[in-house]
N, CA, C and O atoms as a Tripos MOL2 file, in Angstrom:
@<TRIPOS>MOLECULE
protein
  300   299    75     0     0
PROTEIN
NO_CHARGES

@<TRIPOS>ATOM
      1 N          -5.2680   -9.4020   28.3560 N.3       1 UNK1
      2 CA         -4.8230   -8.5270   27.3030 C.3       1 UNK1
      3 C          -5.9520   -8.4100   26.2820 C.2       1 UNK1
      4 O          -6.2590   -9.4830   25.7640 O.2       1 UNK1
      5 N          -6.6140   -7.3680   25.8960 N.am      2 UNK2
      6 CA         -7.6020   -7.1370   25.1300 C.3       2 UNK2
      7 C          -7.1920   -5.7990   24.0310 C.2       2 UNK2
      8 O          -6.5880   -4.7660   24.3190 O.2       2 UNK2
      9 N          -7.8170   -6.2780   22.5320 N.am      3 UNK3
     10 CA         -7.7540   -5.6270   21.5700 C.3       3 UNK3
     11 C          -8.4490   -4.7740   21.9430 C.2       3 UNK3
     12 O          -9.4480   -4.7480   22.6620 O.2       3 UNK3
     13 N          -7.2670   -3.2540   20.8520 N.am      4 UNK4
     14 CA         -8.2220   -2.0800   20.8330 C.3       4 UNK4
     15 C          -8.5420   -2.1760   19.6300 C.2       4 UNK4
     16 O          -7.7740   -2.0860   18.6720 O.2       4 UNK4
     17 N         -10.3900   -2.4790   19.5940 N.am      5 UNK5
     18 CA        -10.7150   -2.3330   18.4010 C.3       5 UNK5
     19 C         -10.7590   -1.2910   17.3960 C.2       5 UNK5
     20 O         -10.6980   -1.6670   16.2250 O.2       5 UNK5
     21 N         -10.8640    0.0870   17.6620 N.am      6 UNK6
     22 CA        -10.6120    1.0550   16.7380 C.3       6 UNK6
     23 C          -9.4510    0.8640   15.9330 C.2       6 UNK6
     24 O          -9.4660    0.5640   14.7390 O.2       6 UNK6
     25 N          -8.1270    1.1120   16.8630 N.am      7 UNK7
     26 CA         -6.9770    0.1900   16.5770 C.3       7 UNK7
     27 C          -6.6070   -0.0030   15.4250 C.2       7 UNK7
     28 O          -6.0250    0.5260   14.4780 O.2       7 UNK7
     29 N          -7.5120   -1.6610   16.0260 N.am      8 UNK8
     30 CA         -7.6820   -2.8960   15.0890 C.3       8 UNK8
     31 C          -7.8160   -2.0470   13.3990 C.2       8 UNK8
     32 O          -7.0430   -1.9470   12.4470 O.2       8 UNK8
     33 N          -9.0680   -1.6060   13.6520 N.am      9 UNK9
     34 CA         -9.9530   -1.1890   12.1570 C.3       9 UNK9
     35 C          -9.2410   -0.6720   11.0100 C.2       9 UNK9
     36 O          -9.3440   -1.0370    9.8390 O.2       9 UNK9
     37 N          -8.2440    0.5460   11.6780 N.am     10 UNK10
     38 CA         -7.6270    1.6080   11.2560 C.3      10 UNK10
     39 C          -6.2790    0.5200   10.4120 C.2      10 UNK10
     40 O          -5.6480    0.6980    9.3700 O.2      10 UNK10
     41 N          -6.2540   -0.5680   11.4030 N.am     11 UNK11
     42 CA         -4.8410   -1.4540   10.4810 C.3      11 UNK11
     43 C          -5.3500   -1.8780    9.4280 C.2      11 UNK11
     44 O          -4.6430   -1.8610    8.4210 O.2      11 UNK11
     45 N          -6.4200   -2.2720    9.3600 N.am     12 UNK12
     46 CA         -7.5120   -3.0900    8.4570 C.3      12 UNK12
     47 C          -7.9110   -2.3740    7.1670 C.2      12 UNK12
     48 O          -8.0070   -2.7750    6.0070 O.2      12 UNK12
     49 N          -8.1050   -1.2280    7.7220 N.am     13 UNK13
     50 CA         -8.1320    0.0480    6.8700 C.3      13 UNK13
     51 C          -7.1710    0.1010    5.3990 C.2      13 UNK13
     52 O          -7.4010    0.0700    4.1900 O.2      13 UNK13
     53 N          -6.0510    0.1940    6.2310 N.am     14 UNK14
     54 CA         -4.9680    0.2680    5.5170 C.3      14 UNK14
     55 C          -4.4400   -0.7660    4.5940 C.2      14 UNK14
     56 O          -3.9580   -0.5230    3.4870 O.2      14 UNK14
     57 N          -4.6060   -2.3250    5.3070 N.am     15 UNK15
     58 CA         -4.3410   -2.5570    4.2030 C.3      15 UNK15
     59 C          -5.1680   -2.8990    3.6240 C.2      15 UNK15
     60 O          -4.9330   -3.8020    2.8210 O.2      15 UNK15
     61 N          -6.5680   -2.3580    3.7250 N.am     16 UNK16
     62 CA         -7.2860   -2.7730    2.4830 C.3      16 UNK16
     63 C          -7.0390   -1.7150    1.2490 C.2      16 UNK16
     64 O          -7.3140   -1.8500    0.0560 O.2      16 UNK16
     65 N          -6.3790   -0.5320    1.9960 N.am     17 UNK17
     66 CA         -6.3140    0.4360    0.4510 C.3      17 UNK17
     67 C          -5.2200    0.0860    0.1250 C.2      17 UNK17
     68 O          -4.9300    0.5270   -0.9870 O.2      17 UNK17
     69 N          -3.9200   -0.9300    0.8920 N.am     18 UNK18
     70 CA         -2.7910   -1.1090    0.2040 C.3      18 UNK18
     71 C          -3.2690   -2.4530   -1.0700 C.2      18 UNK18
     72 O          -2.3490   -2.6230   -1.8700 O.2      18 UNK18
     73 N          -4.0600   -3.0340   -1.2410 N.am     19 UNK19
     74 CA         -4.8090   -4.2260   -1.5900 C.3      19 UNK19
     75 C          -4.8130   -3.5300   -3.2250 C.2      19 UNK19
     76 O          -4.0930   -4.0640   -4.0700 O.2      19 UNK19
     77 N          -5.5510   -2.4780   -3.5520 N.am     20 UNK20
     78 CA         -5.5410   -2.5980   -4.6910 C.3      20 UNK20
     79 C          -4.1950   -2.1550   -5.8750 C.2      20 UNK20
     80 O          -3.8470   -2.5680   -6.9810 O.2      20 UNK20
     81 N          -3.6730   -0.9830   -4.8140 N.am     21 UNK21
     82 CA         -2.3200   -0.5000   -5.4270 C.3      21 UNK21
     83 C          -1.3830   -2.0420   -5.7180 C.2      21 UNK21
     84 O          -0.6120   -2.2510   -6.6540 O.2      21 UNK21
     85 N          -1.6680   -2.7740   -4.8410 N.am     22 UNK22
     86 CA         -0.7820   -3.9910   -5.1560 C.3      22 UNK22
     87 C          -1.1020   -4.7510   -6.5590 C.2      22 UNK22
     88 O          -0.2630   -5.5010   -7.0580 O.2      22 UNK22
     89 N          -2.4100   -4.5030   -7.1840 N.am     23 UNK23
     90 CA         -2.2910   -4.9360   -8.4050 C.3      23 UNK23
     91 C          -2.3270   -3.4050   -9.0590 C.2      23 UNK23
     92 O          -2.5850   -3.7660  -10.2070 O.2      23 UNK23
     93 N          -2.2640   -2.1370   -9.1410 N.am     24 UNK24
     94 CA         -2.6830   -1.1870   -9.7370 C.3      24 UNK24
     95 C          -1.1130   -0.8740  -10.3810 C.2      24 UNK24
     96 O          -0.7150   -0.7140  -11.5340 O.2      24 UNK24
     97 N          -0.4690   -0.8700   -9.1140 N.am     25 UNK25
     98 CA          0.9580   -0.6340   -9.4450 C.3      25 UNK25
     99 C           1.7830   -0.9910  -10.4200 C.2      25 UNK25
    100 O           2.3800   -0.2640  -11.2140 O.2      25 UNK25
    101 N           1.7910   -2.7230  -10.2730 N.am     26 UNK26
    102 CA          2.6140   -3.3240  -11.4100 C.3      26 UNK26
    103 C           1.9560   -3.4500  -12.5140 C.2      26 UNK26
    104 O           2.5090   -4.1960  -13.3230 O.2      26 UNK26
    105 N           0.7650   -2.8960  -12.9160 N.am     27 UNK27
    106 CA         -0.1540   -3.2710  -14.0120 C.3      27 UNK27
    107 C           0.1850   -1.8180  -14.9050 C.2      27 UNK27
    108 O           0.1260   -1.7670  -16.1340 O.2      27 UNK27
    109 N           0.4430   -1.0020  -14.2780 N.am     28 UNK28
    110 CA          0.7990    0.3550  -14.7380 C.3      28 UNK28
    111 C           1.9760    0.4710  -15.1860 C.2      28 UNK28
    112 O           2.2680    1.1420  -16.1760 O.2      28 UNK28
    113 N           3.0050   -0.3730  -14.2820 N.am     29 UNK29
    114 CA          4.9310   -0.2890  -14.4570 C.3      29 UNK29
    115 C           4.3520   -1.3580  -16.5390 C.2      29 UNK29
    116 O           4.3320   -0.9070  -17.6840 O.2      29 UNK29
    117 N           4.1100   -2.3850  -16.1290 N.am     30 UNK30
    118 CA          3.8200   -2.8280  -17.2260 C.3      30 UNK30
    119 C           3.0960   -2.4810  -18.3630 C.2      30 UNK30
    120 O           3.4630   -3.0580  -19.3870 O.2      30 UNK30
    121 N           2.0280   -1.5810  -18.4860 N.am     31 UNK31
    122 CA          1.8690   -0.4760  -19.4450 C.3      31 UNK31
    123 C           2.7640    0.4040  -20.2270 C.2      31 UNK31
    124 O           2.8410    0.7120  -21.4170 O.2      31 UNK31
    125 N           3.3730    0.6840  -19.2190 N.am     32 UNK32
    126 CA          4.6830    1.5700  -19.5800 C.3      32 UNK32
    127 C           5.6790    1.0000  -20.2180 C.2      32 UNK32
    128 O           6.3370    1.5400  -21.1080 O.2      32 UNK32
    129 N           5.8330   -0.1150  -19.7900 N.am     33 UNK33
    130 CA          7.1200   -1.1740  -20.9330 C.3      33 UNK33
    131 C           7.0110   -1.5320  -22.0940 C.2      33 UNK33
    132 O           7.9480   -1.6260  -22.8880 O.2      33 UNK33
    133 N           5.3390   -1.8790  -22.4170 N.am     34 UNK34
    134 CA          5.1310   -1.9030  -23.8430 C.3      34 UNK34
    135 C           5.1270   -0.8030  -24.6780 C.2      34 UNK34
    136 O           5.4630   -0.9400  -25.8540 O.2      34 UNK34
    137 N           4.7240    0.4920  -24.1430 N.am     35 UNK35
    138 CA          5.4080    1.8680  -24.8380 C.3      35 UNK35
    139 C           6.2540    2.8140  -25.0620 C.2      35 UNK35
    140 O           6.2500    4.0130  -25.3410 O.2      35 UNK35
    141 N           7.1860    1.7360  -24.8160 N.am     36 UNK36
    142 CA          8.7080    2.4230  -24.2760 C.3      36 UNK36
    143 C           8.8130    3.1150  -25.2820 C.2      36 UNK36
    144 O           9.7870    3.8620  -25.1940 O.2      36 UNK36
    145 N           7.8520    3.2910  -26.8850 N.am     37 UNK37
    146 CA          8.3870    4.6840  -27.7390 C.3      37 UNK37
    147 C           7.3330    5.8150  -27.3670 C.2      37 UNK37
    148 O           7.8090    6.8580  -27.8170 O.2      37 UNK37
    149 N           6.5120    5.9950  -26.9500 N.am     38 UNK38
    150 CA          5.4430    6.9180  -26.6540 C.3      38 UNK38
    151 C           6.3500    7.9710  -25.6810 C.2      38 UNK38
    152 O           7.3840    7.7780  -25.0410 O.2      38 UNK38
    153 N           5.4500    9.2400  -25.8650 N.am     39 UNK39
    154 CA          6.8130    9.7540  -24.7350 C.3      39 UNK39
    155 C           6.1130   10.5260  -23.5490 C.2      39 UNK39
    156 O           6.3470   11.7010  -23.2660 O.2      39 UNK39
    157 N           4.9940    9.4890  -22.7310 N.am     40 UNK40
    158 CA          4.6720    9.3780  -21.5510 C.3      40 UNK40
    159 C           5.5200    8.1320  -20.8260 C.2      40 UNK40
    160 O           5.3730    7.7250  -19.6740 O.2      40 UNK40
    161 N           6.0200    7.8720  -21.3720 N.am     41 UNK41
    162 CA          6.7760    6.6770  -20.6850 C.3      41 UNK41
    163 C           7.5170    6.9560  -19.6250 C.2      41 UNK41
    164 O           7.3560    6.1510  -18.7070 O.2      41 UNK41
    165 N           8.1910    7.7190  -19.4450 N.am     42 UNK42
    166 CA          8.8500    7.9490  -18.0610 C.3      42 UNK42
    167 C           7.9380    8.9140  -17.3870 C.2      42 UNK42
    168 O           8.3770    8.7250  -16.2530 O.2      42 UNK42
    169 N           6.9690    9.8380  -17.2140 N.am     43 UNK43
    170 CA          6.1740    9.7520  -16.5400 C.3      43 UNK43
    171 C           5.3770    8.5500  -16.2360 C.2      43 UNK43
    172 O           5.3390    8.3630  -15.0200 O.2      43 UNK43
    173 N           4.6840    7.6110  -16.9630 N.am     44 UNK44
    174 CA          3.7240    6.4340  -16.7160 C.3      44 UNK44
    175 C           4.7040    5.7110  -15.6160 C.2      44 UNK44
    176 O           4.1430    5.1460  -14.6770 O.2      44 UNK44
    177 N           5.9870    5.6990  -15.6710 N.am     45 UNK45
    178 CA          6.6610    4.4290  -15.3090 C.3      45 UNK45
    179 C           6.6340    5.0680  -14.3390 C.2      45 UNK45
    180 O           5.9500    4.5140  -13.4790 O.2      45 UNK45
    181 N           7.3320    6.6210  -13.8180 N.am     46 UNK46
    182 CA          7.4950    6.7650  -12.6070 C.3      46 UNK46
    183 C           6.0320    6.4360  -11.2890 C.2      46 UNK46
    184 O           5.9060    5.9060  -10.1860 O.2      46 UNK46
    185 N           5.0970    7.2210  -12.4080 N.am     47 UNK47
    186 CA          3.3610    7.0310  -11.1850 C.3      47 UNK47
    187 C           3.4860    5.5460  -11.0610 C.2      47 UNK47
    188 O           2.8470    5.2020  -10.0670 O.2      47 UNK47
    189 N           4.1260    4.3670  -11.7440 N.am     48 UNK48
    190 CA          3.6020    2.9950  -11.2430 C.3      48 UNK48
    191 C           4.9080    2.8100  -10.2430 C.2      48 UNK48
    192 O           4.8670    1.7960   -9.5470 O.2      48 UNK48
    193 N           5.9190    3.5630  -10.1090 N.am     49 UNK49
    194 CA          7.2190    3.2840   -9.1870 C.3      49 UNK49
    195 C           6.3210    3.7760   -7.8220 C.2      49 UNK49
    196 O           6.1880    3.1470   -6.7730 O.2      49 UNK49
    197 N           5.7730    5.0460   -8.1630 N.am     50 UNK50
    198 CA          5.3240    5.6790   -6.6090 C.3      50 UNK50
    199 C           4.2430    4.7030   -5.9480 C.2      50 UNK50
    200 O           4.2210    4.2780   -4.7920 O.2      50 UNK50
    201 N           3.2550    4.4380   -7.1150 N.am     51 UNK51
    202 CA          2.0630    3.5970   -6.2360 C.3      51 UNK51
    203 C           2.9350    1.9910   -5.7460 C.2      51 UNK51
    204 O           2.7710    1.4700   -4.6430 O.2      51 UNK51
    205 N           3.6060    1.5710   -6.5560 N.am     52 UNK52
    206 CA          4.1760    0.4450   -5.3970 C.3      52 UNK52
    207 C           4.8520    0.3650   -4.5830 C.2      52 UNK52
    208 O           4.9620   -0.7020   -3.9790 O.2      52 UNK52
    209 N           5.7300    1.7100   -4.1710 N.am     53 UNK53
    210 CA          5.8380    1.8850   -3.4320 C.3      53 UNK53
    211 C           4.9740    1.8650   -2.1460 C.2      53 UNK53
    212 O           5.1240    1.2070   -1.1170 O.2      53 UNK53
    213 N           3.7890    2.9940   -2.5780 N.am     54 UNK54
    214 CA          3.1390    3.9700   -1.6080 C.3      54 UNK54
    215 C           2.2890    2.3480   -1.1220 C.2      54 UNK54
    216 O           1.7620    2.4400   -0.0130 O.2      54 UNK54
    217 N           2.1210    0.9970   -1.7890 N.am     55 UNK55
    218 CA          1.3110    0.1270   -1.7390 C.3      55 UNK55
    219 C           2.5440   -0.0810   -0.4220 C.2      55 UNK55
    220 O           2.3600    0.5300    0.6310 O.2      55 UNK55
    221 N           3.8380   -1.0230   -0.5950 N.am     56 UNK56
    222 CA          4.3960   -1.3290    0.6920 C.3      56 UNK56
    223 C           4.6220   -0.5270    1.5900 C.2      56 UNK56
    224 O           4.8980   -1.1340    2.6250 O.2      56 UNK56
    225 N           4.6480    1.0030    1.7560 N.am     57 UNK57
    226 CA          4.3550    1.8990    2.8460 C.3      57 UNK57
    227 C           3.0520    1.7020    3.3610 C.2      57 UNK57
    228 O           3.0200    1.6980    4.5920 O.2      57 UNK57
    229 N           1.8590    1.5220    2.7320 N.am     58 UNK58
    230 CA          0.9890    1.1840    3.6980 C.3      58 UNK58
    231 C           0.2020   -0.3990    3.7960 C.2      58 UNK58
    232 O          -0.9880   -0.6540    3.9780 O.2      58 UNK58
    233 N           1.2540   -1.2230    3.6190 N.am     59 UNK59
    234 CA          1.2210   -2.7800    4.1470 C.3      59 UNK59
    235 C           1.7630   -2.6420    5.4170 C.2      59 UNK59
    236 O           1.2100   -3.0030    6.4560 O.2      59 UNK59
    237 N           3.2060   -1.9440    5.2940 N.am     60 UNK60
    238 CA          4.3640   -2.0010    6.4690 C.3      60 UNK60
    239 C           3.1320   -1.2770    7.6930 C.2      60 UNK60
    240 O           2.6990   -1.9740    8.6110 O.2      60 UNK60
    241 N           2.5610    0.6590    7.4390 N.am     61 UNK61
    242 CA          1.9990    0.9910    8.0120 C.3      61 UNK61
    243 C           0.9070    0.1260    9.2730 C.2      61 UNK61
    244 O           0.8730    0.1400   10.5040 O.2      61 UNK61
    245 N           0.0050   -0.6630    8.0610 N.am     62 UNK62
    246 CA         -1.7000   -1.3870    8.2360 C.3      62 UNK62
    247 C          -0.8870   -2.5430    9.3220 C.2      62 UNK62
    248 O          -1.4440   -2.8950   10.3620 O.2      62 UNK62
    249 N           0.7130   -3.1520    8.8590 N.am     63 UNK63
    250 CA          0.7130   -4.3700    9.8010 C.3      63 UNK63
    251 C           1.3310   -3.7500   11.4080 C.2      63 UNK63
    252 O           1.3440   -4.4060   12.4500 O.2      63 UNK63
    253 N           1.7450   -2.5230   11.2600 N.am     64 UNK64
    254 CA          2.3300   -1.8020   12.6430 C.3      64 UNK64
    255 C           1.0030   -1.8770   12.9780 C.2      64 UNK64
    256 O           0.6730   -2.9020   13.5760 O.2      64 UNK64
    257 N           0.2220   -1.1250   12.7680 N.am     65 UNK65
    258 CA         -0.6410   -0.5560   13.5950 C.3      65 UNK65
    259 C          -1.5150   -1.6950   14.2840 C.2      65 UNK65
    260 O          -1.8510   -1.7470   15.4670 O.2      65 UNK65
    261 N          -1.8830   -2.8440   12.9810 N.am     66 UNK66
    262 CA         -2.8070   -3.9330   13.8750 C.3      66 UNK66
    263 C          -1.5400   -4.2820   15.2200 C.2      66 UNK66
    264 O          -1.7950   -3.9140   16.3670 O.2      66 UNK66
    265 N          -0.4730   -4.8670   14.9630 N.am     67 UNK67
    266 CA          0.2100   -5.0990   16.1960 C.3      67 UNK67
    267 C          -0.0300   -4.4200   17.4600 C.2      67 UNK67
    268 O          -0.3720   -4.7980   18.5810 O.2      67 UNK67
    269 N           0.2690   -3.2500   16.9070 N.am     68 UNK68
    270 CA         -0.0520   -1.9820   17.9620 C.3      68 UNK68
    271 C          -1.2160   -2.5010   18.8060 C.2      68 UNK68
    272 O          -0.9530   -2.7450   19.9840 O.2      68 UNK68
    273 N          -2.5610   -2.7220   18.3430 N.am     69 UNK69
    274 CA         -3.4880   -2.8470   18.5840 C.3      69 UNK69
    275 C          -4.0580   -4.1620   19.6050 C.2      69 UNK69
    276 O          -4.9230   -4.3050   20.4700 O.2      69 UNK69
    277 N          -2.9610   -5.0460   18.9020 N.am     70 UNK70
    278 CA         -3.2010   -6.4070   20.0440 C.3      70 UNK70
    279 C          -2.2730   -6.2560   20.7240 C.2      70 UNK70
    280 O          -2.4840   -6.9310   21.7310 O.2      70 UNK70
    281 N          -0.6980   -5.4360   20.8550 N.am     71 UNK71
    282 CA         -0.0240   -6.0850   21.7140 C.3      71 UNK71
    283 C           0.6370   -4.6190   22.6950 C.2      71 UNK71
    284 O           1.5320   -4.6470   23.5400 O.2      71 UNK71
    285 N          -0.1050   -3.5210   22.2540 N.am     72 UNK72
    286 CA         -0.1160   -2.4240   23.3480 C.3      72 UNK72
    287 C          -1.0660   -2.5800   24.5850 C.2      72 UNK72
    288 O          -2.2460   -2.8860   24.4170 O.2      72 UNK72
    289 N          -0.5090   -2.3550   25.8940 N.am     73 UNK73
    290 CA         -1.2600   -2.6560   27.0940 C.3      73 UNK73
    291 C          -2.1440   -1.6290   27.0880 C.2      73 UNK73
    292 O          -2.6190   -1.4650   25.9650 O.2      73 UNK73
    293 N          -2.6410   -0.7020   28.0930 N.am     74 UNK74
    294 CA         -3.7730   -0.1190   28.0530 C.3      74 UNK74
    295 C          -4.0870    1.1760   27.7350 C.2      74 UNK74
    296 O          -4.6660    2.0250   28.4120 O.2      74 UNK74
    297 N          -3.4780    1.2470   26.2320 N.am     75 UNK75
    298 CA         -3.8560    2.2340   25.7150 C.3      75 UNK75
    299 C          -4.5810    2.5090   24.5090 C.2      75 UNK75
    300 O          -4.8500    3.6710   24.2020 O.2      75 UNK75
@<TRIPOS>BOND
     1     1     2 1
     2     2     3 1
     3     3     4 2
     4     3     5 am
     5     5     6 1
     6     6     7 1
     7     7     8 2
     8     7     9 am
     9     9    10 1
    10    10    11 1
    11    11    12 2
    12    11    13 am
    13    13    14 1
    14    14    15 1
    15    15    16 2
    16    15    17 am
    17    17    18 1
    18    18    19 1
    19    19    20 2
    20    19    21 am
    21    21    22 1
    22    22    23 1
    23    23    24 2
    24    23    25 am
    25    25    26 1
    26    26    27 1
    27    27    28 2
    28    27    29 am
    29    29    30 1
    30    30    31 1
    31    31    32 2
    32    31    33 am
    33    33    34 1
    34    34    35 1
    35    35    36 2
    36    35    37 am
    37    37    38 1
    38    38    39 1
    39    39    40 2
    40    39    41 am
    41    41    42 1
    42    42    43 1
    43    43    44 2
    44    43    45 am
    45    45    46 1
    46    46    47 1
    47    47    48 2
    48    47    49 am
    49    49    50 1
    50    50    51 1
    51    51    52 2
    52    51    53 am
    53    53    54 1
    54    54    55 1
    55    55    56 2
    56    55    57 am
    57    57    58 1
    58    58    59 1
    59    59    60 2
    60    59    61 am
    61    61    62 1
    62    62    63 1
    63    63    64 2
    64    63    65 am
    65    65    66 1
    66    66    67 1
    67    67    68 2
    68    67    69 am
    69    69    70 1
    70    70    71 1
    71    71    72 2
    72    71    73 am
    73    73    74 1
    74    74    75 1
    75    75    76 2
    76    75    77 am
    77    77    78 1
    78    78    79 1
    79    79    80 2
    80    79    81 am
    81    81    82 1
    82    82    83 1
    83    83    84 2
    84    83    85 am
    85    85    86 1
    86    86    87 1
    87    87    88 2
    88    87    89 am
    89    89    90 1
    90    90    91 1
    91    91    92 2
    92    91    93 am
    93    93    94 1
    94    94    95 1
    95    95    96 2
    96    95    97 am
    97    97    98 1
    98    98    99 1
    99    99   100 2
   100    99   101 am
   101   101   102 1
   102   102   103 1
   103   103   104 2
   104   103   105 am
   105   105   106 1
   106   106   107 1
   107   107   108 2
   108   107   109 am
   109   109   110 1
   110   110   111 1
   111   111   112 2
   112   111   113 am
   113   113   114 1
   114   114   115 1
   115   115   116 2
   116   115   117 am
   117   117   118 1
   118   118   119 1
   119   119   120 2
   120   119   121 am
   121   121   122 1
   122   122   123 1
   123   123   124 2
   124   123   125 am
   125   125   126 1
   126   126   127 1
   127   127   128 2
   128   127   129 am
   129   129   130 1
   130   130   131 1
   131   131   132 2
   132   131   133 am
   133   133   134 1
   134   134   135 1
   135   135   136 2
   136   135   137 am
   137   137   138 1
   138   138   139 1
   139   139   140 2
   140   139   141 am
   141   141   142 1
   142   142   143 1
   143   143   144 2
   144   143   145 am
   145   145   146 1
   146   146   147 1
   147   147   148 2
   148   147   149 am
   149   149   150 1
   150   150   151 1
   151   151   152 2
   152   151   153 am
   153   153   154 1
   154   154   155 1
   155   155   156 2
   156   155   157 am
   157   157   158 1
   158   158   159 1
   159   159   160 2
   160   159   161 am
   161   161   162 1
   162   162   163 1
   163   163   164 2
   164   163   165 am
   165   165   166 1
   166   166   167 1
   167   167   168 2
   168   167   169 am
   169   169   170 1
   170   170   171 1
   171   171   172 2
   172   171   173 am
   173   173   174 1
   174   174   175 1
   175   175   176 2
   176   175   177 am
   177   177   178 1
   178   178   179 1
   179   179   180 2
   180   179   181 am
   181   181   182 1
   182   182   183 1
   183   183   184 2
   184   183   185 am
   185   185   186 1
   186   186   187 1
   187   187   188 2
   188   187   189 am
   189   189   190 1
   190   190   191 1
   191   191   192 2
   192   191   193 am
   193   193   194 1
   194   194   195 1
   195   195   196 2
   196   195   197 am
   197   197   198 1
   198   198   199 1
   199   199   200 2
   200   199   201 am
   201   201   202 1
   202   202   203 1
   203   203   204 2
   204   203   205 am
   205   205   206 1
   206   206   207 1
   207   207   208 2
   208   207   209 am
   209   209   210 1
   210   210   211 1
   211   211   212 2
   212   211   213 am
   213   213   214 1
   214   214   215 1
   215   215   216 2
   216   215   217 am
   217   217   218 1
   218   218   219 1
   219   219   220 2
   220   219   221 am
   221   221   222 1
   222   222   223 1
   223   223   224 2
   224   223   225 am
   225   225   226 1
   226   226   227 1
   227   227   228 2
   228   227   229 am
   229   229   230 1
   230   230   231 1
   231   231   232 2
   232   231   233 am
   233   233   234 1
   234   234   235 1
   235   235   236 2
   236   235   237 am
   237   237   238 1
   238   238   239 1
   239   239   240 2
   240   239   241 am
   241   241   242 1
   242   242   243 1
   243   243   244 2
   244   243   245 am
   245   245   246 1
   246   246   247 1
   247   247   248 2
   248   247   249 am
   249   249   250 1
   250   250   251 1
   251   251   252 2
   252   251   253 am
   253   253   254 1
   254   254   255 1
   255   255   256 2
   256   255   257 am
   257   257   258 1
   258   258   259 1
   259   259   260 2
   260   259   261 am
   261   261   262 1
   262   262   263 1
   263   263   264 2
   264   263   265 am
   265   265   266 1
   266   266   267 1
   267   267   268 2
   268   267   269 am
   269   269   270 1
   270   270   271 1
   271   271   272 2
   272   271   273 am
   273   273   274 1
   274   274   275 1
   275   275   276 2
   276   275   277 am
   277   277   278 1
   278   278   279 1
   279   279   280 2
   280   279   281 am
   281   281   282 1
   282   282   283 1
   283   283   284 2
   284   283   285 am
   285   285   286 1
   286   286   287 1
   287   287   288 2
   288   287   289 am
   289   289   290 1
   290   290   291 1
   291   291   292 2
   292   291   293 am
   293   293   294 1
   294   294   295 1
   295   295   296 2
   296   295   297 am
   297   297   298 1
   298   298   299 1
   299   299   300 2
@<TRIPOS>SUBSTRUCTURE
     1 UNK1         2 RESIDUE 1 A UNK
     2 UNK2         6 RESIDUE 1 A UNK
     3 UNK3        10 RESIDUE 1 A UNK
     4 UNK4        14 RESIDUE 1 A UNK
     5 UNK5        18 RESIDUE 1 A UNK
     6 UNK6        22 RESIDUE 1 A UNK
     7 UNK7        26 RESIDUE 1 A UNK
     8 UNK8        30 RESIDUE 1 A UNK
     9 UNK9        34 RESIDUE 1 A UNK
    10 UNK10       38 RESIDUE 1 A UNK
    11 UNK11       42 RESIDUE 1 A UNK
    12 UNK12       46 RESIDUE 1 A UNK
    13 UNK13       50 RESIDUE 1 A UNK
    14 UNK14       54 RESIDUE 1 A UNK
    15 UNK15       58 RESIDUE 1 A UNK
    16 UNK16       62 RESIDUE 1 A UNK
    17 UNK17       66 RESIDUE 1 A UNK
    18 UNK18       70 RESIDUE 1 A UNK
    19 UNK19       74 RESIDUE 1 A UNK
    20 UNK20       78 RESIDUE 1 A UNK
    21 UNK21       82 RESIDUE 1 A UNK
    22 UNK22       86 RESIDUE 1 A UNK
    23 UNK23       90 RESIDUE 1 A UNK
    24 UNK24       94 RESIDUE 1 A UNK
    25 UNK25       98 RESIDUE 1 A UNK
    26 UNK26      102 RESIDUE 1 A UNK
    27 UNK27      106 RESIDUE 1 A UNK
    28 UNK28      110 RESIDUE 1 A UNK
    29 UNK29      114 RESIDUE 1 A UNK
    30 UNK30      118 RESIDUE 1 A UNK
    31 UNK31      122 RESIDUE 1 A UNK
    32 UNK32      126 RESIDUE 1 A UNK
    33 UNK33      130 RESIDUE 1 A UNK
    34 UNK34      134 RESIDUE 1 A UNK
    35 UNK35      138 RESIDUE 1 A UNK
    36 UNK36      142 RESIDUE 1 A UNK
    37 UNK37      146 RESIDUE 1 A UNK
    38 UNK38      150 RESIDUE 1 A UNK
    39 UNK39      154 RESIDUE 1 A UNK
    40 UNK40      158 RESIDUE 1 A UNK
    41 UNK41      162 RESIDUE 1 A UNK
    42 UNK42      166 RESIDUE 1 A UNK
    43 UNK43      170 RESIDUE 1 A UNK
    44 UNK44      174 RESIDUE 1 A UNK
    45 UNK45      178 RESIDUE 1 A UNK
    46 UNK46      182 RESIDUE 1 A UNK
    47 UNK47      186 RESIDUE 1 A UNK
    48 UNK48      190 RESIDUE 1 A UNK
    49 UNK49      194 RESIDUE 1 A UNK
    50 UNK50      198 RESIDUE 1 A UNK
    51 UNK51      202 RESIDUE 1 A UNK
    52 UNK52      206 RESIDUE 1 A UNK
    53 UNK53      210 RESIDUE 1 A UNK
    54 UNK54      214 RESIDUE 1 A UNK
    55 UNK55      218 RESIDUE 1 A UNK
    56 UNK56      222 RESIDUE 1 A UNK
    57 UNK57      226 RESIDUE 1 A UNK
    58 UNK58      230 RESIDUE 1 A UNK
    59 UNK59      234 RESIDUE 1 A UNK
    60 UNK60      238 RESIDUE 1 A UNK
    61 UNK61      242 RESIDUE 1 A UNK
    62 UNK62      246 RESIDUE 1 A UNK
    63 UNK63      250 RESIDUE 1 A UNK
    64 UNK64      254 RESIDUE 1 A UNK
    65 UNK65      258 RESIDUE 1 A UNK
    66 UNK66      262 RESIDUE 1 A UNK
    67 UNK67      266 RESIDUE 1 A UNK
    68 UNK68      270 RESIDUE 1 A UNK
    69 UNK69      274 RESIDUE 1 A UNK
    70 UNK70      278 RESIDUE 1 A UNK
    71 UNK71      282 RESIDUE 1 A UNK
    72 UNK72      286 RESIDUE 1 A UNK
    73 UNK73      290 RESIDUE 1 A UNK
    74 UNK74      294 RESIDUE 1 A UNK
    75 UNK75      298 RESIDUE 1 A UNK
């Protein structure tokens, strides 16, 4: 059974861009709490809801795909 390295890369890929949203995200939700009178606040809060999200959509993504990669037969 042998890795497809492209695969591989493309998982690697991913979560390296999920890597920074994981601190970008909650650093932003928390911006937003200390200005709860400013009235970007529910915009600010929502962009830090989407990026932590969009951060565990592509953890979940980056860890499918490496699997994919070691444990799909020959494709």
């Amino acid at each position: 059974m042998s890795t497809n390295k492209e695969i591989l890369y493309k998982g690697i890929k991913l979560l390296g861009y999920a890597l920074p949203l994981l601190f970008i995200g909650p650093s932003v939700i928390h911006m937003s709490f200390k200005n709860q009178n400013h009235w970007l606040y529910i915009p600010v809060l929502g962009l830090g809801i989407i990026l932590c999200l969009l951060s565990i959509f592509l953890i979940f993504k980056g860890i499918k795909t490496i699997m994919r990669s070691l444990f799909d037969g020959n494709q």
